[in-house]
C-alpha positions in Angstrom: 0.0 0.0 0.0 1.4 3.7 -1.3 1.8 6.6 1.2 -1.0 8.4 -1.0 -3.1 5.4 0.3 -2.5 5.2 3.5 -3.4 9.0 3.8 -6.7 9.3 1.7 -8.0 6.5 4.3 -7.1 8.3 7.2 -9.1 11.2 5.5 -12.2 8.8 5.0 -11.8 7.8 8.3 -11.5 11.4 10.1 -14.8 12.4 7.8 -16.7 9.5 8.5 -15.8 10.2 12.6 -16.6 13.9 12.6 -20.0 13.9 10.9 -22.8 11.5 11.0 -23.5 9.3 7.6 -26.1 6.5 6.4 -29.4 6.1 8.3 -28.0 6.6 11.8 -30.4 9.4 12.9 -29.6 9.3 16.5 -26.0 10.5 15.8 -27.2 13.0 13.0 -29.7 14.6 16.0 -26.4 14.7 18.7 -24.3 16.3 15.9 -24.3 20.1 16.8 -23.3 22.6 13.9 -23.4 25.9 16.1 -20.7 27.8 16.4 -19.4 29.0 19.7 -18.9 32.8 19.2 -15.2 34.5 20.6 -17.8 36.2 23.2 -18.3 32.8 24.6 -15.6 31.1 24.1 -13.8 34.2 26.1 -17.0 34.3 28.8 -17.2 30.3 29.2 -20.4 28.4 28.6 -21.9 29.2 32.0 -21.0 33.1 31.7 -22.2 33.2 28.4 -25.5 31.9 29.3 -26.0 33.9 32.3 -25.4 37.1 30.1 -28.0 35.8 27.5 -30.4 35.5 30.0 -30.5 38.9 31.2 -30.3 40.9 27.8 -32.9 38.0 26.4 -36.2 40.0 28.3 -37.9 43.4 27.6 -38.1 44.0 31.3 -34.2 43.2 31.9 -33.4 45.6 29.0 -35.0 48.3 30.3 -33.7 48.1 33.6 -30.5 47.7 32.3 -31.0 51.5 30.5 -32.7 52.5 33.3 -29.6 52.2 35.3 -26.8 52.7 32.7 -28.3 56.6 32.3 -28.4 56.8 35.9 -24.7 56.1 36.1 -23.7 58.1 32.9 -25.3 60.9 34.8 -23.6 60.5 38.5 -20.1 60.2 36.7 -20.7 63.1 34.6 -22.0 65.0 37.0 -19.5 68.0 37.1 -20.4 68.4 33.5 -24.0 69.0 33.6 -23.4 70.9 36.4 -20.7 72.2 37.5 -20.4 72.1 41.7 -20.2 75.1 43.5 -18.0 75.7 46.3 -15.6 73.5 48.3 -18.4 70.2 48.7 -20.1 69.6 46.0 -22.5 67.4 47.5 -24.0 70.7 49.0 -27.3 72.2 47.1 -26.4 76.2 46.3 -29.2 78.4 47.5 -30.3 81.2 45.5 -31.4 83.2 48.6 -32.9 82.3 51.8 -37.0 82.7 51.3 -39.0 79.9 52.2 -41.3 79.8 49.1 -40.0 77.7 46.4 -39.3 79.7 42.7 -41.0 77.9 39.6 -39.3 76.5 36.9 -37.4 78.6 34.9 -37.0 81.5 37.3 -33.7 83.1 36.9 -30.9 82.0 39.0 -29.5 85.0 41.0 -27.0 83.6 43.8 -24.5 81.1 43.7 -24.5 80.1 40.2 -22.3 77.3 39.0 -20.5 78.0 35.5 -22.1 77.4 32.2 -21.4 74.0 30.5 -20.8 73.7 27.4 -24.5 72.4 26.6 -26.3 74.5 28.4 -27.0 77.4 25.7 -27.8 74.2 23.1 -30.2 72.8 24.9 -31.9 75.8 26.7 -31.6 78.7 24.6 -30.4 80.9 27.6 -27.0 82.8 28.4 -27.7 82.4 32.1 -28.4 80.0 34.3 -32.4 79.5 35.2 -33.9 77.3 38.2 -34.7 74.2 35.4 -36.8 72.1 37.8 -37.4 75.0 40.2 -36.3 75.8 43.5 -37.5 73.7 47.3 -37.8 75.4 50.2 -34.9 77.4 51.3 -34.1 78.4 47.8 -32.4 75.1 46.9 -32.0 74.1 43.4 -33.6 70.9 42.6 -31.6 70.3 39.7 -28.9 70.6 40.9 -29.9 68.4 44.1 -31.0 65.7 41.3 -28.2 65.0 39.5 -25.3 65.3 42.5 -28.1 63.3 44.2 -27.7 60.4 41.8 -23.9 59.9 43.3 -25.4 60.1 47.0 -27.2 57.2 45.8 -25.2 55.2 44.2 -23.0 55.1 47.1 -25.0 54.3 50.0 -26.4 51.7 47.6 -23.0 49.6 46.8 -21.3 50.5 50.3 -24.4 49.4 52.1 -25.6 46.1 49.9 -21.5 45.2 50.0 -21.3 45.4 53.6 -24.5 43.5 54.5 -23.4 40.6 52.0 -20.3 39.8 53.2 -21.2 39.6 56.8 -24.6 38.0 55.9 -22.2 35.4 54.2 -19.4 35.0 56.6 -22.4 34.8 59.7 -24.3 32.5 57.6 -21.3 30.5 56.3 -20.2 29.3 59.5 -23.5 29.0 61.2 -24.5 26.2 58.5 -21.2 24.6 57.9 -19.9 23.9 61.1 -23.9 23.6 62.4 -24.7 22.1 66.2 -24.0 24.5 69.3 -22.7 27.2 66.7 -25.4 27.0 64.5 -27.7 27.4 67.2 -26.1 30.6 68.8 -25.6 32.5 65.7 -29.0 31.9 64.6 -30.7 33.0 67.5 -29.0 35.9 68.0 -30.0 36.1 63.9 -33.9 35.6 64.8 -33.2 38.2 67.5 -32.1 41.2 65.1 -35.0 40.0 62.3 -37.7 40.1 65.5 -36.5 44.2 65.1 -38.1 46.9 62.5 -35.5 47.6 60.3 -36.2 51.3 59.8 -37.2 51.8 63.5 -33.6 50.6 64.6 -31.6 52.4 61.6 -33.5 56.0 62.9 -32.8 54.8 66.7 -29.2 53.8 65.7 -28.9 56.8 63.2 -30.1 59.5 65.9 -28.1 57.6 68.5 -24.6 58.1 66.3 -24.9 61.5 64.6 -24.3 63.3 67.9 -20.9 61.6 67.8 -20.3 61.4 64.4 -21.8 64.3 63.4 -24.2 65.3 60.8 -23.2 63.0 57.3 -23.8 59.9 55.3 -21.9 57.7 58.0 -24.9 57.6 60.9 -27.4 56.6 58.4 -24.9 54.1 56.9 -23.6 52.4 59.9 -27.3 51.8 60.8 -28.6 50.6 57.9 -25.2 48.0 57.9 -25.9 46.8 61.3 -29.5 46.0 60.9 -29.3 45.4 57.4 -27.2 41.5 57.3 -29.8 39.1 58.6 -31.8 38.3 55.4 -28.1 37.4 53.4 -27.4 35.2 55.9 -30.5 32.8 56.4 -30.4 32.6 52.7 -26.8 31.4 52.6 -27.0 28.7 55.6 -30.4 27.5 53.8 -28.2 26.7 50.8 -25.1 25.3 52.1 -26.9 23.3 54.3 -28.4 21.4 51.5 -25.0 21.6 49.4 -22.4 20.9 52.3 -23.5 16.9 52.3 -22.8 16.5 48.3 -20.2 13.8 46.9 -17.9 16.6 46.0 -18.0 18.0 49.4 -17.6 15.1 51.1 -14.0 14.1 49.1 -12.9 16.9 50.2 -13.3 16.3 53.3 -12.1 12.2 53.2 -9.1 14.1 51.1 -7.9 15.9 54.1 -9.2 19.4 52.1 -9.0 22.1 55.1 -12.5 23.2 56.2 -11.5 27.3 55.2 -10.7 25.9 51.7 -13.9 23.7 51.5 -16.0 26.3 52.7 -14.8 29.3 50.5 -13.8 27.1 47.2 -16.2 24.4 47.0 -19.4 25.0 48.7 -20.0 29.0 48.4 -19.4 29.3 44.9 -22.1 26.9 44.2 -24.4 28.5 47.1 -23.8 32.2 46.3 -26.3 32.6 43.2 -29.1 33.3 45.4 -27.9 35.9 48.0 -26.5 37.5 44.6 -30.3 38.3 43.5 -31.6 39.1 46.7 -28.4 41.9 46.8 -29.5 43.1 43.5 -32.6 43.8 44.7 -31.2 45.4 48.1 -30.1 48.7 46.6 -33.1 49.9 45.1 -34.5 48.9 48.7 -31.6 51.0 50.9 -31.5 54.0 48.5 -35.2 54.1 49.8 -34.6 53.6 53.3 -31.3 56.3 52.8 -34.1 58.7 51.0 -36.8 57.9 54.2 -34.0 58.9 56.6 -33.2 61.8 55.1 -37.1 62.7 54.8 -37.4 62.7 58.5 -34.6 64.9 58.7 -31.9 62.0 60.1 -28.6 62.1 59.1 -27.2 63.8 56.7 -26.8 67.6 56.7 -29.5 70.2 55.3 -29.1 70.8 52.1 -27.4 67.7 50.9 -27.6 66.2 47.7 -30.2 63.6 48.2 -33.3 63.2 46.6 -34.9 62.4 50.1 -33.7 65.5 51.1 -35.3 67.6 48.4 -38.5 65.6 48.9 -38.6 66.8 52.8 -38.5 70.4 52.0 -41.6 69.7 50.4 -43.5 68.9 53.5 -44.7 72.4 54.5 -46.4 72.6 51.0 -48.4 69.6 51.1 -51.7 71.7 51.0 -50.4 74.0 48.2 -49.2 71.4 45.4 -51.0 72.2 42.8 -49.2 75.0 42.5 -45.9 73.7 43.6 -46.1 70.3 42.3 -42.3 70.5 40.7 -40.7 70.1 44.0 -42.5 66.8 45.0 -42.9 65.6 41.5 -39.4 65.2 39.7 -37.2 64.2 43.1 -39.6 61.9 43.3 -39.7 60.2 39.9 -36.3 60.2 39.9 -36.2 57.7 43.0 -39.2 55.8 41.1 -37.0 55.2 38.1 -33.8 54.2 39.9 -35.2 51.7 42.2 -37.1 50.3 39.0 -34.3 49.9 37.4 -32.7 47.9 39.7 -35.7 45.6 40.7 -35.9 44.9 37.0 -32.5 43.6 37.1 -32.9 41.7 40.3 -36.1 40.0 38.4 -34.0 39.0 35.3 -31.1 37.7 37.9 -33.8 36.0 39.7 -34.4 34.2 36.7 -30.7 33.1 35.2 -29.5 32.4 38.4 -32.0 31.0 40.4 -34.1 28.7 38.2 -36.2 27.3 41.4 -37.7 31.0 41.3 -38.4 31.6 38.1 -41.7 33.3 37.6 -42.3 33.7 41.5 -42.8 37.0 43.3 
């Protein structure tokens, strides 16, 4: 037999291997054609289907836009408007009276610079009140947009916090379980027996005398009372995951329990807690907002949207004439805590199958 023989039936051989021939349907049906795409092959299969699943739903996408403009606009922030004086986080006044101005009344003190769109999009060479002014001659527009950076913050540094000591509590409550499971999770049912924004305003007007009027009170609060629900939800899983094969080789291996814990059984028990943390910042940027309402906290005059919405407390009766100053802070928390419940639905969904279509 030649050399050109010997490879022209290897050929045959790799061909009839690689694809399915003659009446053998069952091979034909196995036989996948698609194509993996650099996206997944870069992502991995699992990656690649968790990011399908949530750009695949109407709802998803627009929470997804929802959020992206609310980010575009806290890190461009200095260039819609430009801060004025030393913290920017504080709302200029254009006077001191207590009735609010309309919309579009002219801006007389404290004016930040013109941007560069400004005269594009208004028409005007000087700066006007666009959403009007609250009580005390704040600018709501102002308060708005700096506002969306107040959120943002509390949001990640409070849902961050609460996860990883909902995870660390809940970790070692269910994987080392007996007397210690027991004495972490009572003192666990003890905190969730306690309102959650009774004890963050206790807490919050307990610490601002020390701390002093700022973000920090309301955040320390909401942190300390804020932890339980992450870790129930992680004990419930690793409970059920800590007696699987792979688990249990690694223990007969000699596997230490630290390396067990935080290499083999959280990753697999994490997907939950990671939807119910999605959905925990829309829900602290409305306790942060409901703090601030009652005037706990942070400073007057801070740029937070439940900030602007308390000054509009004394003109409750009068709102059909000032409707501006309850009406556009408010939307603006609407939308944002939307945006990010329509996330934590579609997360709900790709990673947490058991919960699909439940509320």
């Amino acid at each position: 037999m030649t050399e050109d023989k010997i490879i022209a039936d290897q050929e045959v051989n790799r061909e009839s291997m690689e694809a399915p021939s003659g009446d053998n349907f069952m091979l034909e049906e196995a036989h996948s054609d698609r194509k993996i795409t650099r996206l997944e092959r870069w992502l991995g299969p699992e990656n690649y289907r968790i990011l399908r699943g949530l750009v695949k739903t109407p709802a998803s996408i627009i929470g997804f836009i929802l959020v992206f403009i609310f980010l575009m606009v806290a890190i461009f922030a200095p260039v819609i408007i430009p801060p004025v004086g030393r913290d920017p986080y504080k709302m200029p006044r254009d006077g001191f009276s207590g009735e609010p101005k309309p919309m579009g009344a002219e801006w007389k003190r404290n004016k930040p610079e013109i941007p560069f769109w400004y005269k594009a999009v208004t028409g005007k060479d000087k700066w006007v009140h666009i959403l009007g002014t609250a009580q005390g001659q704040y600018d709501i527009f102002y308060g708005i947009i700096w506002g969306t950076r107040t959120a943002f913050k509390t949001g990640f540094i409070v849902v961050v916090a609460t996860v990883l000591i909902g995870v660390i509590v809940g970790s070692i409550a269910a994987y080392y379980g007996g007397l210690t499971d027991n004495i972490i999770m009572r003192f666990v049912d003890i905190f969730m027996t306690l309102p959650y924004i009774m004890m963050a305003l206790i807490l919050t007007s307990v610490l601002t005398p020390v701390l002093g009027k700022s973000i920090l009170p309301p955040l320390i609060a909401m942190i300390s009372f804020g932890w339980m629900g992450y870790a129930r939800i992680i004990r419930s899983d690793i409970l059920s995951i800590k007696e699987r094969d792979f688990v249990l080789a690694a223990k007969v291996s000699g596997v230490k329990n630290s390396r067990i814990l935080f290499k083999h059984i959280l990753p697999n028990a994490i997907f939950p807690t990671l939807v119910l943390a999605s959905l925990g910042i829309g829900d602290v940027v409305l306790s942060f907002a409901a703090l601030s309402f009652l005037g706990i906290g942070t400073q007057e005059g801070y740029a937070d949207w439940g900030q602007i919405l308390s000054f509009a407390r004394n003109w409750i009766t009068s709102l059909d004439r000032y409707w501006y100053i309850v009406v556009w802070p408010g939307l603006t928390l609407v939308l944002f805590v939307m945006g990010w419940n329509l996330i934590g639905d579609a997360m709900r969904d790709v990673l947490d199958p058991r919960m699909r279509g439940k509320s």
